[in-house]
PDB file with SEQRES, HELIX, SHEET and CRYST1 records, atoms N, CA, C and O in Angstrom:
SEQRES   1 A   64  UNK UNK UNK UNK UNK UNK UNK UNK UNK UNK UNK UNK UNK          
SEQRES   2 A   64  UNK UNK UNK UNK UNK UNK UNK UNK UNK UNK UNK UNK UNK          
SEQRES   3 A   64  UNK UNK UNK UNK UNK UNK UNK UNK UNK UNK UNK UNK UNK          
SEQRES   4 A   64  UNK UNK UNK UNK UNK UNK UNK UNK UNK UNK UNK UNK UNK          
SEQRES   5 A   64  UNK UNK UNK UNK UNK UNK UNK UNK UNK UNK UNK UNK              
HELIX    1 AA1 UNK A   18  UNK A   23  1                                   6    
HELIX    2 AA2 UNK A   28  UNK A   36  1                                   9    
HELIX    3 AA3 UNK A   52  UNK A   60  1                                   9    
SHEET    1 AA1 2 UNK A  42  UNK A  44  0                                        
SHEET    2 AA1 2 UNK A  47  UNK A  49 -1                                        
CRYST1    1.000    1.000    1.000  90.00  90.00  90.00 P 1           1          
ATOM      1  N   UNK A   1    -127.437 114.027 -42.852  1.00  0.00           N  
ATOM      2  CA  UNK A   1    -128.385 113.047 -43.329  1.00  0.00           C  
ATOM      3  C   UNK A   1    -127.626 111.942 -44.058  1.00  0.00           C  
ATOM      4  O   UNK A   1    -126.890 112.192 -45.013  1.00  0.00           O  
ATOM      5  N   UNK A   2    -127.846 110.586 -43.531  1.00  0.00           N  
ATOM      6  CA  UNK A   2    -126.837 109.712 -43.994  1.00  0.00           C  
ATOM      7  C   UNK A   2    -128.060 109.200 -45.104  1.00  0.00           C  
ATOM      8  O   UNK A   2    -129.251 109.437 -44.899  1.00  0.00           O  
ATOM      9  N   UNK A   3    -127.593 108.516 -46.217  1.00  0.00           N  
ATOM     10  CA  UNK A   3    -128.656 107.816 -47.478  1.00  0.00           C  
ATOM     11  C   UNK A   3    -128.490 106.225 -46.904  1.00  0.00           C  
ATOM     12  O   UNK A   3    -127.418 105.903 -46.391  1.00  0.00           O  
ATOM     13  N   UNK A   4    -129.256 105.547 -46.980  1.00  0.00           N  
ATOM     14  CA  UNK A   4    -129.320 104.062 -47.014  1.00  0.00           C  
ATOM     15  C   UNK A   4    -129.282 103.226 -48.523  1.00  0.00           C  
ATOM     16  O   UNK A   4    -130.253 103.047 -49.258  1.00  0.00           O  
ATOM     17  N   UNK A   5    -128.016 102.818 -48.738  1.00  0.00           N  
ATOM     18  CA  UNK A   5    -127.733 102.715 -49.790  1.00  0.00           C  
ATOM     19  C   UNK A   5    -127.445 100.809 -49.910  1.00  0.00           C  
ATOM     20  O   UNK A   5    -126.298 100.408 -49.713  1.00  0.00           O  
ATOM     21  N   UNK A   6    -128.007 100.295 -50.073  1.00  0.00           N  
ATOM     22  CA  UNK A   6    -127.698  98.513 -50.474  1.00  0.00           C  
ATOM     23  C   UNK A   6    -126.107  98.407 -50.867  1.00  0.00           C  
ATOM     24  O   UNK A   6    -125.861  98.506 -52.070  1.00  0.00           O  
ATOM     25  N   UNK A   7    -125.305  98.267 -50.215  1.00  0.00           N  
ATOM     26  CA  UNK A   7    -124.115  97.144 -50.796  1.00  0.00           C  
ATOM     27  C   UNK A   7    -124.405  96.379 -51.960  1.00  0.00           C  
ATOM     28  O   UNK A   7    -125.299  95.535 -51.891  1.00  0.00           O  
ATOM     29  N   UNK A   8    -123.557  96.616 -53.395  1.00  0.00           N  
ATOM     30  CA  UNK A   8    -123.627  96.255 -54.350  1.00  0.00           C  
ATOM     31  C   UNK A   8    -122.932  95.179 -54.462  1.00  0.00           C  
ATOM     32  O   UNK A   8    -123.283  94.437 -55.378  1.00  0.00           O  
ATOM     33  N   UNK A   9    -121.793  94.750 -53.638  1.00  0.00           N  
ATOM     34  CA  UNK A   9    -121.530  93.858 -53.681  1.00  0.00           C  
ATOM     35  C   UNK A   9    -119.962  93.956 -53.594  1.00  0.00           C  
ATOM     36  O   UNK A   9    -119.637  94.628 -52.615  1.00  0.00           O  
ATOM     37  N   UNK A  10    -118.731  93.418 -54.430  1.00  0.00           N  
ATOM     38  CA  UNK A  10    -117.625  93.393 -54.474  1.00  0.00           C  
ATOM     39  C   UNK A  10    -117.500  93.615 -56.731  1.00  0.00           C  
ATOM     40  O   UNK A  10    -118.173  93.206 -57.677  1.00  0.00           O  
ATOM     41  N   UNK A  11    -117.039  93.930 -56.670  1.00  0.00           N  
ATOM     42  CA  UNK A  11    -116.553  94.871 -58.156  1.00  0.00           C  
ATOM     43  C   UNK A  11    -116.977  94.060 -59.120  1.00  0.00           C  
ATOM     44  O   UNK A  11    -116.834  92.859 -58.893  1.00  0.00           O  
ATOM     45  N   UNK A  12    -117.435  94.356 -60.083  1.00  0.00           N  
ATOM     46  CA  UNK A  12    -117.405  93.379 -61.371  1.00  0.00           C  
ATOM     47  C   UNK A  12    -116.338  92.737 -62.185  1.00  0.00           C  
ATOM     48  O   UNK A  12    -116.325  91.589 -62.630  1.00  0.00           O  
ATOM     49  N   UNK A  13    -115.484  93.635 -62.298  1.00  0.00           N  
ATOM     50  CA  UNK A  13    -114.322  93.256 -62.919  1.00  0.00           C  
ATOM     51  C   UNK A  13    -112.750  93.623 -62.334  1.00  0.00           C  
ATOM     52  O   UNK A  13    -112.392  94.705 -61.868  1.00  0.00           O  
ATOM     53  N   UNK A  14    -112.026  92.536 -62.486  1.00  0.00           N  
ATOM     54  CA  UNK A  14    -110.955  93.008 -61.598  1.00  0.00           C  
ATOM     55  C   UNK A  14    -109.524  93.338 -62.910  1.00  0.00           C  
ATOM     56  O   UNK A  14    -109.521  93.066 -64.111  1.00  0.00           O  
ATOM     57  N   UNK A  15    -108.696  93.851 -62.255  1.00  0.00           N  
ATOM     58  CA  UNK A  15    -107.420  94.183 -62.476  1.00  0.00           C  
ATOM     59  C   UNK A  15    -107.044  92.643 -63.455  1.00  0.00           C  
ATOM     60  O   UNK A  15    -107.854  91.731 -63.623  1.00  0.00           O  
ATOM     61  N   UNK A  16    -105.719  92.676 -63.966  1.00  0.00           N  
ATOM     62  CA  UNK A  16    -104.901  91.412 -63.917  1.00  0.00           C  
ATOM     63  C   UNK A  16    -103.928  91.417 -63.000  1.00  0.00           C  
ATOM     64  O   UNK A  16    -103.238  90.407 -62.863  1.00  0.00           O  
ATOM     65  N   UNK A  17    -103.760  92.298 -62.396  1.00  0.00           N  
ATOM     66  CA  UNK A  17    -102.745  92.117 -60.861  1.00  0.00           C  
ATOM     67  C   UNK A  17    -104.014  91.744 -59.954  1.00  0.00           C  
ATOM     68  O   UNK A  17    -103.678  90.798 -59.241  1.00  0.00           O  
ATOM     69  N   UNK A  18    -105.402  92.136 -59.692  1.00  0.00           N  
ATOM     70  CA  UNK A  18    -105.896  91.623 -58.282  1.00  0.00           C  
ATOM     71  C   UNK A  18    -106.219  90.016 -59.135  1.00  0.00           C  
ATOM     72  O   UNK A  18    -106.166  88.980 -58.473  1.00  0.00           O  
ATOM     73  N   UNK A  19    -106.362  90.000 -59.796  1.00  0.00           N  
ATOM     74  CA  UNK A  19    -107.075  88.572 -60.497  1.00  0.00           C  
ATOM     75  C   UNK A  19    -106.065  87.412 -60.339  1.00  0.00           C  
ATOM     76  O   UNK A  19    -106.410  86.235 -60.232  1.00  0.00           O  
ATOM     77  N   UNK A  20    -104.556  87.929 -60.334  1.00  0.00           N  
ATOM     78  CA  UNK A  20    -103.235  86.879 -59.781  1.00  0.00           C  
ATOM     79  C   UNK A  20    -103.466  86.750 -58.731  1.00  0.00           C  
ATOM     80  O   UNK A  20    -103.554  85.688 -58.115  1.00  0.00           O  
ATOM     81  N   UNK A  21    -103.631  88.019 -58.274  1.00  0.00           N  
ATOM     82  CA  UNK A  21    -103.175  87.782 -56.450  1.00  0.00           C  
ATOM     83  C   UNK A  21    -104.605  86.834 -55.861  1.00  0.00           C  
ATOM     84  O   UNK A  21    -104.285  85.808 -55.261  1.00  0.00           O  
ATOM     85  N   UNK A  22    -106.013  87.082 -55.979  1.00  0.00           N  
ATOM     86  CA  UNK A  22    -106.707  86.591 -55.911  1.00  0.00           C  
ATOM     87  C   UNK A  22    -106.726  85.001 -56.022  1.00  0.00           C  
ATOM     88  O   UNK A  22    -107.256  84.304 -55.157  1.00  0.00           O  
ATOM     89  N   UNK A  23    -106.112  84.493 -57.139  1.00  0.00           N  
ATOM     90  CA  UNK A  23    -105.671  83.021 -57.621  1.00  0.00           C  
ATOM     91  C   UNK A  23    -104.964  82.583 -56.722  1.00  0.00           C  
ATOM     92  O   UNK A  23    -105.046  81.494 -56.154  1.00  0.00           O  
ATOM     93  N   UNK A  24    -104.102  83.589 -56.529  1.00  0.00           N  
ATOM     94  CA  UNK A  24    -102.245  83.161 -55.823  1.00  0.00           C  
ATOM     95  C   UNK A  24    -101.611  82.596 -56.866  1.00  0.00           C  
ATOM     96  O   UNK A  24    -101.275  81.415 -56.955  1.00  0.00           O  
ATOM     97  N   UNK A  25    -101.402  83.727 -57.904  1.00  0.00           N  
ATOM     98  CA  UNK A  25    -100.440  82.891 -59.083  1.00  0.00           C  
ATOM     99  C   UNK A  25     -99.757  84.225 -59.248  1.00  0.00           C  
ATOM    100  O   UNK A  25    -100.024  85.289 -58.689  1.00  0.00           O  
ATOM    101  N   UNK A  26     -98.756  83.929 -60.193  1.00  0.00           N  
ATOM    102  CA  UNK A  26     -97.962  85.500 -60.631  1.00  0.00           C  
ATOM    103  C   UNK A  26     -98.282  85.956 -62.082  1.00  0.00           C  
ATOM    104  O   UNK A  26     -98.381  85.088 -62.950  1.00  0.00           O  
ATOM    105  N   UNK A  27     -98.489  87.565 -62.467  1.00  0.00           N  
ATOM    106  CA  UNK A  27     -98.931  88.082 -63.386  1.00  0.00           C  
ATOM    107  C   UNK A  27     -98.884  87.435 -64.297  1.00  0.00           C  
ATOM    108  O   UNK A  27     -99.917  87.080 -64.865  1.00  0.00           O  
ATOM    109  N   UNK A  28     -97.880  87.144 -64.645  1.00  0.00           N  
ATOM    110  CA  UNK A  28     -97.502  86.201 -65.923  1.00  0.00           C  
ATOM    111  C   UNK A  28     -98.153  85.103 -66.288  1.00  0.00           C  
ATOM    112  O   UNK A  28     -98.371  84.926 -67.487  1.00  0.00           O  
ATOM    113  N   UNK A  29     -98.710  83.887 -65.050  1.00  0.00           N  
ATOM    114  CA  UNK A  29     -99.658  82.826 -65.389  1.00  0.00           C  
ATOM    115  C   UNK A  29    -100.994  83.686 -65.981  1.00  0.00           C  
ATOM    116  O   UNK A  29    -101.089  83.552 -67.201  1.00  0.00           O  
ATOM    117  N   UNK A  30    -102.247  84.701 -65.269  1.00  0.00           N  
ATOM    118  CA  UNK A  30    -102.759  85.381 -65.700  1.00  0.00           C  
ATOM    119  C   UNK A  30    -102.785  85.428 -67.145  1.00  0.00           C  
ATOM    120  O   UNK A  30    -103.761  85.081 -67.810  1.00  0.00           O  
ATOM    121  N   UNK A  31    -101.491  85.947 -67.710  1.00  0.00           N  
ATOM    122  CA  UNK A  31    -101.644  86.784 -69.006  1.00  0.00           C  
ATOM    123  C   UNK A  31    -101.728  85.171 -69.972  1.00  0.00           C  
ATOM    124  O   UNK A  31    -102.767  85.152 -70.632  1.00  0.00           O  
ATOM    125  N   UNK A  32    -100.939  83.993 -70.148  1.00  0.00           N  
ATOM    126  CA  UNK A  32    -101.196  82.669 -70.434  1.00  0.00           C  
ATOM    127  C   UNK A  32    -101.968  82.157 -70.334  1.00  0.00           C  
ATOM    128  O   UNK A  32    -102.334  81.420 -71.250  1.00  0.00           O  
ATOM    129  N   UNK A  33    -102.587  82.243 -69.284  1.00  0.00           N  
ATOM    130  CA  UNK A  33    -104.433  81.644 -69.187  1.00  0.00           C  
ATOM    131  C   UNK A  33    -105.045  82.222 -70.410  1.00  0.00           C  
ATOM    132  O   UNK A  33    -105.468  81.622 -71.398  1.00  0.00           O  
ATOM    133  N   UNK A  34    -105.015  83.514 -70.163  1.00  0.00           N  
ATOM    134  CA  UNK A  34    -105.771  84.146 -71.155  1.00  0.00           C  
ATOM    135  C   UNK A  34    -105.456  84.001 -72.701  1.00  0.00           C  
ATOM    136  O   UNK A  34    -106.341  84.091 -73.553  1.00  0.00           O  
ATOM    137  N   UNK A  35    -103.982  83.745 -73.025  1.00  0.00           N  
ATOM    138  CA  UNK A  35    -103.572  83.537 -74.061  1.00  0.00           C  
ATOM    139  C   UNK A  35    -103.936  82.214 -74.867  1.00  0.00           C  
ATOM    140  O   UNK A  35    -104.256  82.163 -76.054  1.00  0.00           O  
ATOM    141  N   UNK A  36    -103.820  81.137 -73.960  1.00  0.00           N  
ATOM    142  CA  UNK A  36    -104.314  79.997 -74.229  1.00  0.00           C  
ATOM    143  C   UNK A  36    -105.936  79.709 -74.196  1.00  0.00           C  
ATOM    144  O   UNK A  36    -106.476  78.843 -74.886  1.00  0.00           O  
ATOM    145  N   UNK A  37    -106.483  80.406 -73.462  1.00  0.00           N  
ATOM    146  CA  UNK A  37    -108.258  80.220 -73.719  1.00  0.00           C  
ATOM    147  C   UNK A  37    -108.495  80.055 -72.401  1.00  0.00           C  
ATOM    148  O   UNK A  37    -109.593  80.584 -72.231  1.00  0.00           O  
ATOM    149  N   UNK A  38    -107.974  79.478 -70.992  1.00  0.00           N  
ATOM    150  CA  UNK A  38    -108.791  78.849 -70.259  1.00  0.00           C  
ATOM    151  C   UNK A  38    -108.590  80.170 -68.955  1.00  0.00           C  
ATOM    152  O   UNK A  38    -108.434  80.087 -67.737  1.00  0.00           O  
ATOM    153  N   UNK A  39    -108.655  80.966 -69.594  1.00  0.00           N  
ATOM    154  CA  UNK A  39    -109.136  82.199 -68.731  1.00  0.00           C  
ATOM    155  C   UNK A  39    -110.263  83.423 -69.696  1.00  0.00           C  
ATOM    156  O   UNK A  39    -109.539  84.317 -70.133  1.00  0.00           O  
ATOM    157  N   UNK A  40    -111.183  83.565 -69.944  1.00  0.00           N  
ATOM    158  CA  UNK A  40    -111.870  84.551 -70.436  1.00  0.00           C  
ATOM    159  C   UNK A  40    -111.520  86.156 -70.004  1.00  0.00           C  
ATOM    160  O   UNK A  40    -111.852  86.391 -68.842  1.00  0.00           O  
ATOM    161  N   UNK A  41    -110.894  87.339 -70.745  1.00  0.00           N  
ATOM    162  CA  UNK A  41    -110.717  88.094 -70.545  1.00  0.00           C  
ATOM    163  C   UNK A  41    -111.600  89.113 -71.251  1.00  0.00           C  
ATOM    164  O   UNK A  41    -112.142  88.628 -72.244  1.00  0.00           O  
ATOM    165  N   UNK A  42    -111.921  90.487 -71.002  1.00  0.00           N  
ATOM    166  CA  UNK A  42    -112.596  91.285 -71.807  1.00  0.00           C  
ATOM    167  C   UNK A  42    -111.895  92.646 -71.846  1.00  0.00           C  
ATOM    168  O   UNK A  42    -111.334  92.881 -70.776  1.00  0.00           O  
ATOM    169  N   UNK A  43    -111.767  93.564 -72.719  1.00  0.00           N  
ATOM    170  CA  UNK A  43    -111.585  95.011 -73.240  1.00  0.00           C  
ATOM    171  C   UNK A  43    -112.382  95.939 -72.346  1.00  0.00           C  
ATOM    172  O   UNK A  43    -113.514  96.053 -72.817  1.00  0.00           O  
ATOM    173  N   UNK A  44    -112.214  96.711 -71.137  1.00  0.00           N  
ATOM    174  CA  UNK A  44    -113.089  97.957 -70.906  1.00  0.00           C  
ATOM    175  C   UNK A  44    -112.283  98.991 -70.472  1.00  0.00           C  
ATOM    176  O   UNK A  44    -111.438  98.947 -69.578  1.00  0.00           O  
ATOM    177  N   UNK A  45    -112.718 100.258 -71.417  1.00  0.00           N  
ATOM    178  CA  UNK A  45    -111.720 101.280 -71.285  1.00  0.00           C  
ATOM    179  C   UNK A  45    -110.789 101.130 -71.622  1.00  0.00           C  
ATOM    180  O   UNK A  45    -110.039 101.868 -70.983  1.00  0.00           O  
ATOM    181  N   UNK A  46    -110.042 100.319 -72.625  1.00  0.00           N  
ATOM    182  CA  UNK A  46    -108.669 100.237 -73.369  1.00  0.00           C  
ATOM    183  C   UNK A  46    -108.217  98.864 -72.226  1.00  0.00           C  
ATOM    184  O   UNK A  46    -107.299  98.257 -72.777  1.00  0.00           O  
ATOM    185  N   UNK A  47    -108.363  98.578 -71.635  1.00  0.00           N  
ATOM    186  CA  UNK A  47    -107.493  98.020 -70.468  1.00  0.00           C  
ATOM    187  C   UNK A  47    -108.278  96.362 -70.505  1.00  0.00           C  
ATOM    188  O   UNK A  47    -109.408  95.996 -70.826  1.00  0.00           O  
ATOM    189  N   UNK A  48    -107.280  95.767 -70.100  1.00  0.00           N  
ATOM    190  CA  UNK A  48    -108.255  94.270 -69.962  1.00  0.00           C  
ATOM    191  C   UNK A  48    -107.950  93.858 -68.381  1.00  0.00           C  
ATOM    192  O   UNK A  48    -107.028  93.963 -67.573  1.00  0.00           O  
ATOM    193  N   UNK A  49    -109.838  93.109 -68.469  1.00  0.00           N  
ATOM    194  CA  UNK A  49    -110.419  92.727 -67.075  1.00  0.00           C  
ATOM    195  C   UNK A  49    -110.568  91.575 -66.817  1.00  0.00           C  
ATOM    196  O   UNK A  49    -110.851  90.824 -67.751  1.00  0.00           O  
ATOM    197  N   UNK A  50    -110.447  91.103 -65.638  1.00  0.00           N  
ATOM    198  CA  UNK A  50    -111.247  89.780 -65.780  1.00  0.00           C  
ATOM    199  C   UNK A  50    -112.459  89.706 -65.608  1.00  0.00           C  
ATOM    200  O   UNK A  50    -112.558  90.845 -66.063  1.00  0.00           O  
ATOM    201  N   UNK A  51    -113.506  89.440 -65.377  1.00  0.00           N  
ATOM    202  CA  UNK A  51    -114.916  89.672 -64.890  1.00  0.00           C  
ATOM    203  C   UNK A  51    -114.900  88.674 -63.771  1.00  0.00           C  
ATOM    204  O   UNK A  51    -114.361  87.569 -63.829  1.00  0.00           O  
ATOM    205  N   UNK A  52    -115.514  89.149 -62.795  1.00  0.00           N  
ATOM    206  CA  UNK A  52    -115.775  88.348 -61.544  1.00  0.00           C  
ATOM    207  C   UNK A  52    -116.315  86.899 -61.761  1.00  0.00           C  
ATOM    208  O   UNK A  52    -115.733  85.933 -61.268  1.00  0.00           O  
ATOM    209  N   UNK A  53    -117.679  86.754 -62.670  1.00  0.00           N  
ATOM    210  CA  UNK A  53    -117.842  85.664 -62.783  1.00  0.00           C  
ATOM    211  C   UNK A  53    -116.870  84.230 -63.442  1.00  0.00           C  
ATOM    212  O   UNK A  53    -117.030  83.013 -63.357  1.00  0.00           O  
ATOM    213  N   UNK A  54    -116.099  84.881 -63.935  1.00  0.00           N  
ATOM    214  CA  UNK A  54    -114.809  84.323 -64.845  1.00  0.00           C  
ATOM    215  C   UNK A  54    -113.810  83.840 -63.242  1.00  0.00           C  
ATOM    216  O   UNK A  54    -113.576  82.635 -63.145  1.00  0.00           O  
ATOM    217  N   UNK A  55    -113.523  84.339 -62.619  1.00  0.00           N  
ATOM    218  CA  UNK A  55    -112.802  83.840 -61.196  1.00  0.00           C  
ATOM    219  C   UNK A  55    -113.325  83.338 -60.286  1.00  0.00           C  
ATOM    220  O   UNK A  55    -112.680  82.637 -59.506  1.00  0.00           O  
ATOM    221  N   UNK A  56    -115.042  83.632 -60.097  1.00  0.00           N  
ATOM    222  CA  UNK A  56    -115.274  82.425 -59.327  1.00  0.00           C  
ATOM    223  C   UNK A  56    -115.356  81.004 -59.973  1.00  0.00           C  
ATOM    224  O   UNK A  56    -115.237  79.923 -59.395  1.00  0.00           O  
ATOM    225  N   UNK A  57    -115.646  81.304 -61.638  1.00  0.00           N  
ATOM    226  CA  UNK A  57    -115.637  80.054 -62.128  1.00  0.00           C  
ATOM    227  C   UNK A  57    -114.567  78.940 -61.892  1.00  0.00           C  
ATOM    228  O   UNK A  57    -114.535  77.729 -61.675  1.00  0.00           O  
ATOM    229  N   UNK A  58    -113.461  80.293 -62.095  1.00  0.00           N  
ATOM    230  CA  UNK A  58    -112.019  78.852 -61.642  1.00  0.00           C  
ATOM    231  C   UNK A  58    -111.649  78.716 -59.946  1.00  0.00           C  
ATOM    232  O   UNK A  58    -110.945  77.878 -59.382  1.00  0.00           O  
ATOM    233  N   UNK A  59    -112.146  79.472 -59.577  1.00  0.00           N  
ATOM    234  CA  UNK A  59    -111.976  78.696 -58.279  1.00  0.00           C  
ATOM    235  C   UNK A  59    -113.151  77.810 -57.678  1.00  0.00           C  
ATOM    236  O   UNK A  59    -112.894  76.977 -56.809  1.00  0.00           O  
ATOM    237  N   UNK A  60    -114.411  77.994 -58.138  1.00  0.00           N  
ATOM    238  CA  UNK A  60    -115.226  76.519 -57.974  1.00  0.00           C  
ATOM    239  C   UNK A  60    -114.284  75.342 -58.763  1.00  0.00           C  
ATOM    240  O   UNK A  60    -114.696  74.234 -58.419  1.00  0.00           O  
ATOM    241  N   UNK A  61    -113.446  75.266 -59.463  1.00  0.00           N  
ATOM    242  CA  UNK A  61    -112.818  74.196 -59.805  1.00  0.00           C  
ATOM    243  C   UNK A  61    -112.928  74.262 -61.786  1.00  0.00           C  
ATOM    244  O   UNK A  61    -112.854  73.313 -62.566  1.00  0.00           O  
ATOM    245  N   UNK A  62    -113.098  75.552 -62.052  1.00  0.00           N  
ATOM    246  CA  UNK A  62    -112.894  75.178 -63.419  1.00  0.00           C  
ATOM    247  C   UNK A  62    -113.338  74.720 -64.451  1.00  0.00           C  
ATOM    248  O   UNK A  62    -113.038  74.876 -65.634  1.00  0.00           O  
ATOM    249  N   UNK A  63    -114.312  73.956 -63.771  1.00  0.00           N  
ATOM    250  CA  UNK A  63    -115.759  73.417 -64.508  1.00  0.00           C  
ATOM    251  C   UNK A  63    -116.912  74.083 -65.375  1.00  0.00           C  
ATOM    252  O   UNK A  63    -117.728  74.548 -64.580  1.00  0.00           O  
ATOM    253  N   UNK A  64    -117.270  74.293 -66.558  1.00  0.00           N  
ATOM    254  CA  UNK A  64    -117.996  75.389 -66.987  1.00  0.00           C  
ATOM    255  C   UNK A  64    -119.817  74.314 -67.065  1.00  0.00           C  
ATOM    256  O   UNK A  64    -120.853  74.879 -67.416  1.00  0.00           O  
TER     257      UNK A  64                                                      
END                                                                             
């Protein structure tokens, strides 16, 4: 018996390695964005995320 289950979509929050690679930048820009402000990062589970909406923001162009 298979369940019919809705596709939730693609993850809420990503890595800081998929969130580079995603950009096409290297870890290190990542961690500077964030240091400087113009990346929003958050705390879950000890570990920091980016949140999805935070990466499409900069790739629509950055614009808030």
């Amino acid at each position: 018996m298979q369940k019919n289950i809705p596709d939730a979509g693609g993850p809420a929050f990503y890595s800081l390695a998929d969130a580079a690679w995603i950009l096409g930048v290297d870890r290190n820009e990542i961690h500077r964005a964030i240091r400087v402000g113009s990346l929003r990062a958050e705390r879950r589970r000890s570990r920091l995320v980016i949140p999805a909406a935070e990466l499409r923001r900069v790739l629509d162009g950055g614009v808030r």
